[in-house]
N, C-alpha and C positions, 0 to 999 in steps of 0.2 A: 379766191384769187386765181388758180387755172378758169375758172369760165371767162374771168374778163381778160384772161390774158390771150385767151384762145381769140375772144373774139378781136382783141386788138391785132393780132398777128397773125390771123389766119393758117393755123396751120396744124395738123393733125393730133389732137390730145391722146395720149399714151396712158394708163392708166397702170402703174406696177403697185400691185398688191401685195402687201408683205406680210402675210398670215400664219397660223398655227394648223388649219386645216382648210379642207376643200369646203367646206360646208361655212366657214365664216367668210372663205373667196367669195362665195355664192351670194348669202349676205348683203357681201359692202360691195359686190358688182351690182344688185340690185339698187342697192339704196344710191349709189354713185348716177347710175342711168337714170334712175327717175330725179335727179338734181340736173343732170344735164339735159334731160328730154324739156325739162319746164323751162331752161333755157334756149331750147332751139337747138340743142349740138349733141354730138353722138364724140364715142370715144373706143379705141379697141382696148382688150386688157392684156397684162401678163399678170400670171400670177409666182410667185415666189414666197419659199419658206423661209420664217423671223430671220433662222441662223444662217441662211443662204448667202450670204454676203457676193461669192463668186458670179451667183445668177444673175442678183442686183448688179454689179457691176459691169457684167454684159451686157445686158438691155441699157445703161445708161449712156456706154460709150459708143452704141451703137448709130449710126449717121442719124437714125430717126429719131432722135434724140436731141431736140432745140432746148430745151429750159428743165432743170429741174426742183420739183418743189419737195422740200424738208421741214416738216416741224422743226422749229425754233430749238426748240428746249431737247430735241432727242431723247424724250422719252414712249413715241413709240417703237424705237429700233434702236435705241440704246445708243449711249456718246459714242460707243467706240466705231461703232458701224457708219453712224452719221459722220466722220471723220474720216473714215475710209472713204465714205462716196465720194466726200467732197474733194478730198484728196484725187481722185480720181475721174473726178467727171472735167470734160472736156467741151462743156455746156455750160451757161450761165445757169445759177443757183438761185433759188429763193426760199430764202428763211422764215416760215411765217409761225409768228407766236400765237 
């Protein structure tokens, strides 16, 4: 869903990582770039820990911050977090199941 939305809207993909360690950051930056390198597009990352909520919500309300995207179901960050974001974001939201 972000690759096509990148490319419909042209405008810089954000990539916030919400992990248990640096070594699973590493990972899913890996596996994220080689999905977006076979599309043609690059992305910067942050990264941030599960329980960080405060981090997450810095980087979201941040002006470089056009769209963001949620699992549906919030279960990889838990209802309550997903609830804060959404609460708090100042961007349009995408839910995907």
């Amino acid at each position: 869903a972000a690759i096509r939305l990148r490319r419909e809207q042209e405008v810089a993909l954000i990539a916030l990582l919400v992990v248990d360690s640096q070594e699973v950051a590493g990972q899913l930056k890996a596996e994220v770039d080689d999905q977006l390198k076979a599309a043609g597009l690059m992305a910067s990352f942050r990264v941030c820990r599960r329980n960080d909520v405060p981090a997450m919500l810095n980087t979201i309300q941040s002006p470089a911050c056009r769209m963001l995207i949620l699992p549906g179901d919030g279960s990889e960050l838990g209802q309550e977090t997903v609830l804060s974001l959404l609460e708090e974001a100042h961007c349009p939201v995408l839910l995907v199941r």
